[in-house]
C-alpha positions as CSV (number, residue, x, y, z in Angstrom):
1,X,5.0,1.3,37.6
2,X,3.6,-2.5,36.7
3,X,1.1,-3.0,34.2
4,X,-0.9,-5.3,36.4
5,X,-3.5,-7.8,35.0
6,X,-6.2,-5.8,36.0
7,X,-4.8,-2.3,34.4
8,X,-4.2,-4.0,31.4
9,X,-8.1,-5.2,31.4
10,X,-8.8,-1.3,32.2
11,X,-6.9,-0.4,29.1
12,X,-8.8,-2.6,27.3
13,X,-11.8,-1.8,28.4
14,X,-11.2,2.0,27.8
15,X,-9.5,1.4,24.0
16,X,-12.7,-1.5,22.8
17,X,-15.4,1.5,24.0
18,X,-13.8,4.5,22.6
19,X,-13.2,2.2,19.1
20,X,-17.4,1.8,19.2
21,X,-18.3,5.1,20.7
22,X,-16.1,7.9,19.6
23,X,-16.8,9.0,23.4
24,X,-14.6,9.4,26.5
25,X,-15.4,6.5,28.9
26,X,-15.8,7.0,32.3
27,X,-15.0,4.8,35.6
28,X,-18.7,3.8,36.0
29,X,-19.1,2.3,32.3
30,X,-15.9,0.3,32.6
31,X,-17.6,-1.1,36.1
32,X,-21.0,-1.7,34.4
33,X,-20.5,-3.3,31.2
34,X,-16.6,-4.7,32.1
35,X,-15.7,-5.4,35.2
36,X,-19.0,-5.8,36.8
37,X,-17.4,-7.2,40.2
38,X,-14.5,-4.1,40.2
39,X,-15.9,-0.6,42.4
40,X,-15.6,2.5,40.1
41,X,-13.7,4.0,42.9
42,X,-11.4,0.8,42.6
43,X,-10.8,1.7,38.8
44,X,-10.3,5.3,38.9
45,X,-7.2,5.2,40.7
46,X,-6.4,2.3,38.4
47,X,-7.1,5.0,35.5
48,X,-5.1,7.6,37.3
49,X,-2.2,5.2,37.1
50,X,-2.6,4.5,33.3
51,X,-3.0,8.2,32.8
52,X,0.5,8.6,34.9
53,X,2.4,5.7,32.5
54,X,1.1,7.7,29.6
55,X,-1.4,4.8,28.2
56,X,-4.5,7.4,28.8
57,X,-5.5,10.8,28.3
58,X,-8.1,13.0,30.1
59,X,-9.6,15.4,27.1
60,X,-11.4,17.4,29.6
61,X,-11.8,18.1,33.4
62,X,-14.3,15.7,34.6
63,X,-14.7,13.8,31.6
64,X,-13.7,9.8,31.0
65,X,-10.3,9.0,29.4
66,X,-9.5,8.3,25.9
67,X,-6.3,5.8,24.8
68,X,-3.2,7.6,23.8
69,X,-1.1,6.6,21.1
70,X,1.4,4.6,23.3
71,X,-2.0,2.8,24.9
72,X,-3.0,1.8,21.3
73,X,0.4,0.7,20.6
74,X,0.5,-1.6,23.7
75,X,-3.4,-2.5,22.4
76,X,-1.8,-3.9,19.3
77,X,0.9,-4.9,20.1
78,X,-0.3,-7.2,23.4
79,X,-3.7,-6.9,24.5
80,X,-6.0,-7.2,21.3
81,X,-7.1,-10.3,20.0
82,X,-6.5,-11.6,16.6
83,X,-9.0,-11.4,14.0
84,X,-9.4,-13.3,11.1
85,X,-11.2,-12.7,7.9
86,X,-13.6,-15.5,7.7
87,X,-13.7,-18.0,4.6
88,X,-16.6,-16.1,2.6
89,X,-14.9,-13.0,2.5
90,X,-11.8,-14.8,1.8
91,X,-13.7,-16.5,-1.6
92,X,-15.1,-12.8,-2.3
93,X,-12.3,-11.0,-2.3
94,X,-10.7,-14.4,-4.4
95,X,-13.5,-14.0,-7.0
96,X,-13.3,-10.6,-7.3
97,X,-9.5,-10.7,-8.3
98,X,-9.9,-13.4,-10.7
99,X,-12.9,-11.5,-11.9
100,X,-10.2,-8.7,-13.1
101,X,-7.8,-11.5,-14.5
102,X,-5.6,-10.1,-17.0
103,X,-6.2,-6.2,-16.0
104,X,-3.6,-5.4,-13.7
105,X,-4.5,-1.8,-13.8
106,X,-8.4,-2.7,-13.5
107,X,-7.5,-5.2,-10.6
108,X,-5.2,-2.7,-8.3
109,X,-8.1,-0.2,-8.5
110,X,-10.2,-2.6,-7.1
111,X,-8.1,-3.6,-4.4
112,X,-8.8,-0.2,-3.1
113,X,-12.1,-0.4,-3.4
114,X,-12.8,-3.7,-1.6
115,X,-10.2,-2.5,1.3
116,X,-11.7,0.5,1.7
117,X,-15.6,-1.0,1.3
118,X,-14.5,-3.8,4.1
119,X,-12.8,-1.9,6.5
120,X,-15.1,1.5,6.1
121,X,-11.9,3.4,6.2
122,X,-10.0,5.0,3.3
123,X,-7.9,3.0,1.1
124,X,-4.5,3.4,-0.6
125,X,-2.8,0.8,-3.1
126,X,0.4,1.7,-5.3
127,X,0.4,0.3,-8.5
128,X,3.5,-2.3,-9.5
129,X,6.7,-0.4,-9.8
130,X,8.3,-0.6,-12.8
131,X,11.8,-0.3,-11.3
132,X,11.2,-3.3,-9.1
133,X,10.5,-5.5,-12.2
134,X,12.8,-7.1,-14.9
135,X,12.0,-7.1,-18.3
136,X,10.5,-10.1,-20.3
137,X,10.1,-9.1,-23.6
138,X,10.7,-6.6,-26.1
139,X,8.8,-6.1,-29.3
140,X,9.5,-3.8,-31.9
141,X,7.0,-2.8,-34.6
142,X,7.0,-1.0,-38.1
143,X,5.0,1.2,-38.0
144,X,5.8,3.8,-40.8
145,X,9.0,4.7,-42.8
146,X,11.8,4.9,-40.1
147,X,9.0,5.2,-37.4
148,X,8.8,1.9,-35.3
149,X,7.0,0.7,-31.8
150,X,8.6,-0.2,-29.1
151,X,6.7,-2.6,-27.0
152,X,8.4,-3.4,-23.5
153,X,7.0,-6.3,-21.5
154,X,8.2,-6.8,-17.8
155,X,7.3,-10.2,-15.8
156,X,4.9,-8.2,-14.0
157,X,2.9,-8.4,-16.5
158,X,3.3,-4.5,-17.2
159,X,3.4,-2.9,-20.5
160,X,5.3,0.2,-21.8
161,X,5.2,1.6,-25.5
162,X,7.0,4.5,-26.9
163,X,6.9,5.2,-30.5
164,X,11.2,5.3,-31.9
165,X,11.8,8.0,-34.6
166,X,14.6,6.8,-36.2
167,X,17.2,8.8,-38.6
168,X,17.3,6.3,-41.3
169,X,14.0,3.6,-42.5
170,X,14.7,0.3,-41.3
171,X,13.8,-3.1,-43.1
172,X,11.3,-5.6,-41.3
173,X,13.7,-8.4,-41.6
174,X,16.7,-6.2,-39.3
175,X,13.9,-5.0,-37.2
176,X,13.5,-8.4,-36.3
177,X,17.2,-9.2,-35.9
178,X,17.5,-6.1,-33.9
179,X,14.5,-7.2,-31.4
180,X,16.3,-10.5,-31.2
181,X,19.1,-9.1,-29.9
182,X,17.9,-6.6,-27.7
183,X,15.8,-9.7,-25.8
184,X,19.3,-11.7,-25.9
185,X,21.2,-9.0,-23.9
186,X,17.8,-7.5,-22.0
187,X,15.6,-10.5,-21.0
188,X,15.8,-10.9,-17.3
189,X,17.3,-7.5,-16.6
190,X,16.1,-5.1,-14.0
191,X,15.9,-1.4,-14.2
192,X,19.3,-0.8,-12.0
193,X,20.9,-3.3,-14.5
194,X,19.8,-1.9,-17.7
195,X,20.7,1.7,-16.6
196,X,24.4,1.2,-16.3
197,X,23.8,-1.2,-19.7
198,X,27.1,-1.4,-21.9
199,X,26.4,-0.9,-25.7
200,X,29.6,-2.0,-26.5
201,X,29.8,-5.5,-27.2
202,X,26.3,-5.4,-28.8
203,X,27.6,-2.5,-31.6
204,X,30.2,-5.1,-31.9
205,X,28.2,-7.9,-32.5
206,X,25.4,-5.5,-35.0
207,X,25.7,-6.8,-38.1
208,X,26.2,-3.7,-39.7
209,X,22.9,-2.2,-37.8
210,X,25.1,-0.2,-35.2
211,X,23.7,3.0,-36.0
212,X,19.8,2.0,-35.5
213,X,21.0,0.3,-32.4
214,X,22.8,3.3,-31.0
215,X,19.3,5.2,-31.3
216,X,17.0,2.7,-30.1
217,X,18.7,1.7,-27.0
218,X,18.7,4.8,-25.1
219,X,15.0,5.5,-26.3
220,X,14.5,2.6,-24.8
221,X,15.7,2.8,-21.2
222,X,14.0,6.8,-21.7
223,X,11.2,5.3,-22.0
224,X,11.7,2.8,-18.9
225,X,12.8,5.5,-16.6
226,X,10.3,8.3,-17.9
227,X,7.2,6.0,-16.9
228,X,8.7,4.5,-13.4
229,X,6.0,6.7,-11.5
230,X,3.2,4.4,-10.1
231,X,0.3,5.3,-9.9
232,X,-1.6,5.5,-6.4
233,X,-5.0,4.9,-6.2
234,X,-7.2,5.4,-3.3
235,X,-10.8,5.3,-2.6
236,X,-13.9,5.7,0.7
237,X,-12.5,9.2,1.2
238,X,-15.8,9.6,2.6
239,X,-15.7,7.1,5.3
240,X,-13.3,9.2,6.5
241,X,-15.9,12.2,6.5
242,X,-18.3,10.2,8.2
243,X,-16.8,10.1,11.5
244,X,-17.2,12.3,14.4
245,X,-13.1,12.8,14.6
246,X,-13.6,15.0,11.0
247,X,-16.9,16.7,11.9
248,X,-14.9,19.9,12.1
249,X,-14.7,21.3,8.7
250,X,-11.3,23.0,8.9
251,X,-10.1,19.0,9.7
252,X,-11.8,17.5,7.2
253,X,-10.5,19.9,4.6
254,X,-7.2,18.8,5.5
255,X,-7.7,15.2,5.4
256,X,-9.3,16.2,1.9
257,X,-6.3,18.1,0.6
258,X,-4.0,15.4,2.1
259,X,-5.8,12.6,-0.3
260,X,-5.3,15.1,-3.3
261,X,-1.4,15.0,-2.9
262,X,-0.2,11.8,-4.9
263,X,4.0,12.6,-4.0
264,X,2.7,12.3,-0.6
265,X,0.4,9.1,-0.8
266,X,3.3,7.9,-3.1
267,X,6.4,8.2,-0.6
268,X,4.1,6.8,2.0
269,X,3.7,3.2,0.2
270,X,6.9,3.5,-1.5
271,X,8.7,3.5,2.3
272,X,6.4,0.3,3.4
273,X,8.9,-2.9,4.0
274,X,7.9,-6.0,5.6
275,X,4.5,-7.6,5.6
276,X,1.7,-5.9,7.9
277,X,2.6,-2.5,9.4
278,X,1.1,-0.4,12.3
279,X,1.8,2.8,12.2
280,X,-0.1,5.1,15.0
281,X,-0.5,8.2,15.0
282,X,2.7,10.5,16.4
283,X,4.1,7.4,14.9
284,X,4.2,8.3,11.6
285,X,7.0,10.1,9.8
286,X,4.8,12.2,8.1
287,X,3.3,15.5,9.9
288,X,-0.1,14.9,7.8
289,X,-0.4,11.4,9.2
290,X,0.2,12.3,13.2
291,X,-3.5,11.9,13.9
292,X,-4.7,9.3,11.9
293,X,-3.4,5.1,12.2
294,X,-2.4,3.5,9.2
295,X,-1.9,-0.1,8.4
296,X,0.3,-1.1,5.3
297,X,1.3,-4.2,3.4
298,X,3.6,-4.9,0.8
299,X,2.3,-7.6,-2.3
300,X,5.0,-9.1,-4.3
301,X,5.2,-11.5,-7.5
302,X,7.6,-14.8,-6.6
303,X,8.2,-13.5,-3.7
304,X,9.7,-10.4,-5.3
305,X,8.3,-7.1,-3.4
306,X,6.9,-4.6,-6.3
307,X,3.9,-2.6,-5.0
308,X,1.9,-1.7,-1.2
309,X,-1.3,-0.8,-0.2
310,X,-2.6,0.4,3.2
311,X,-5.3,1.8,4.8
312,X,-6.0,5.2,6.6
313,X,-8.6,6.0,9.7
314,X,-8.4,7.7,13.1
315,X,-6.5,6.4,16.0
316,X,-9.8,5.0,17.1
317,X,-9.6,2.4,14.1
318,X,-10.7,-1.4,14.5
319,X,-7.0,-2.3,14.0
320,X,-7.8,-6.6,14.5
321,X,-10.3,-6.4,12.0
322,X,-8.5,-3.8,9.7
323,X,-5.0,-6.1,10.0
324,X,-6.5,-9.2,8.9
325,X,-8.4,-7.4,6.0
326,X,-5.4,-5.9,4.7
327,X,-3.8,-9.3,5.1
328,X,-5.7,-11.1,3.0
329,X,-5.8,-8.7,0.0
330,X,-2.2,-8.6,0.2
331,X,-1.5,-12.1,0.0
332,X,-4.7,-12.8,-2.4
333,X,-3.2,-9.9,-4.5
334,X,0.7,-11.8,-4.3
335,X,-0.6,-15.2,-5.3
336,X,-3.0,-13.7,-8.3
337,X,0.0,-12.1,-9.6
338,X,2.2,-14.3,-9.7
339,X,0.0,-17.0,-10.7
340,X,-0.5,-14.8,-13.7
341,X,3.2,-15.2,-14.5
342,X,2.9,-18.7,-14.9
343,X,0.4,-18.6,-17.7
């Protein structure tokens, strides 16, 4: 069956008043307040068609219809019109990265809270992955008698220590030889690299500190591999809570219990690719997401992808004004970071 012009405007109609109502809408509200010169009669059977294609639903006998998840889809994809966040929110949500200059940690969590205080929906941002980083620097520091620091700097701008117990006490000055050549072989390596990393030709090349190497090496990529779990962060649970699609407790306990599982929240932004995604409800891989929208983004240093955020809400979500939100913090987020890098 065609879409026609004036089903498409029917569709619209039903998806903008169920995004602002949270009700069904009904033949004679769509002939009221959107096609004024169109007969309810006129539009129901126009409904009926929609309902037919699958873009509509009827909840209850009698009642209005509600978009389905293929309707939003098409909404998305075709029919809605392009937001844009406006230049004061883009200089706020500017200022308040550069307010957290220098705190990567500090400025991820706030990511989360701006998305989720300027879309009113709940927020999720993963935390730079290690493994998607190279290192820049390594530091090692005495400590004690045979107990040193290991420092590891990546061009993310994110730091990993481990304290090395080594067999034998080390002197300062082949602790620093050591560090030198450890940033000789290591600078610019990433995580895949440095876990097939031959020992060899460095033992060969030790100066006669072979057997320190041969200890702090492998505590070294330990300590890379042991700490490659980002953190997620999320935040405005309650906006969630707030709308009539959790009212039911048994629901909202769920979406509760859902937020709590990190390995969940984590696989979910760890799978994002791309730029801006849609994913809408049956959509989603996950069986915990098949009634809720989400919208994810990846943000990436020189162009390099290393972290995601997104943001959770019903199927009835704002999804122009959400997209362009989640936009800008991603590409506010990209050019922070890797302006950082430049320092």
């Amino acid at each position: 069956m065609d879409m026609g012009n004036r089903k498409r405007l029917i569709l619209q109609a039903i998806i903008e008043d169920y995004i602002n109502t949270a009700e069904p809408v009904g033949s004679r509200t769509i002939s009221k307040k959107y096609l004024t010169g169109t007969s309810p009669a006129t539009i129901r059977n126009e409904m009926s068609d929609l309902e037919d294609m699958g873009y509509i639903e009827q909840p209850h006998t009698s009642a209005g219809r509600i978009p389905s998840d293929k309707g939003y889809r098409l909404y998305v994809d075709k029919i809605m019109k392009q937001n844009t966040v406006n230049e004061a929110q883009r200089e706020m949500i500017k200022k308040e990265f550069i307010d957290s200059l220098g705190e990567i940690d500090r400025m991820i969590k706030h990511a989360s809270k701006l998305l989720s205080q300027m879309t009113q929906y709940t927020s999720i941002v993963m935390a730079p992955q290690f493994r998607r980083t190279s290192i820049r620097q390594i530091q090692l520091i005495k400590i004690d008698r045979a107990v040193v620091l290991a420092v590891i700097i990546t061009d993310a701008g994110i730091l990993k220590n481990s304290v090395l117990r080594l067999k034998q006490d080390i002197n300062p000055d082949a602790l620093v030889r050591i560090t030198n050549m450890l940033n000789d072989k290591l600078e610019g390596l990433g995580m895949e690299d440095i876990e097939s990393f031959d020992m060899e030709e460095m033992l060969n090349n030790s100066l006669g500190h072979g057997e320190i190497i041969e200890q702090v090496v492998p505590e070294l990529v330990q300590t890379l591999f042991y700490s490659d779990t980002s953190e997620v962060y999320h935040d405005g649970v309650s906006n969630i809570l707030n709308l009539p699609e959790y009212s039911d407790i048994n629901k909202a306990r769920d979406f509760l219990n859902i937020m709590e599982e990190r390995e969940l929240l984590f696989k979910v932004l760890n799978d994002v690719r791309g730029d801006v995604n849609v994913s809408i409800g049956s959509e989603n891989k996950l069986e915990q997401f098949k009634e809720c929208s989400l919208i994810t983004a990846t943000y990436k240093i020189n162009g390099n992808t290393i972290g995601s955020v997104g943001i959770i809400g019903p199927t009835r979500m704002e999804y122009s004004k959400a997209i362009s939100i989640v936009e800008c913090m991603t590409n506010n987020l990209s050019e922070i970071l890797t302006n950082i890098l430049k320092r």
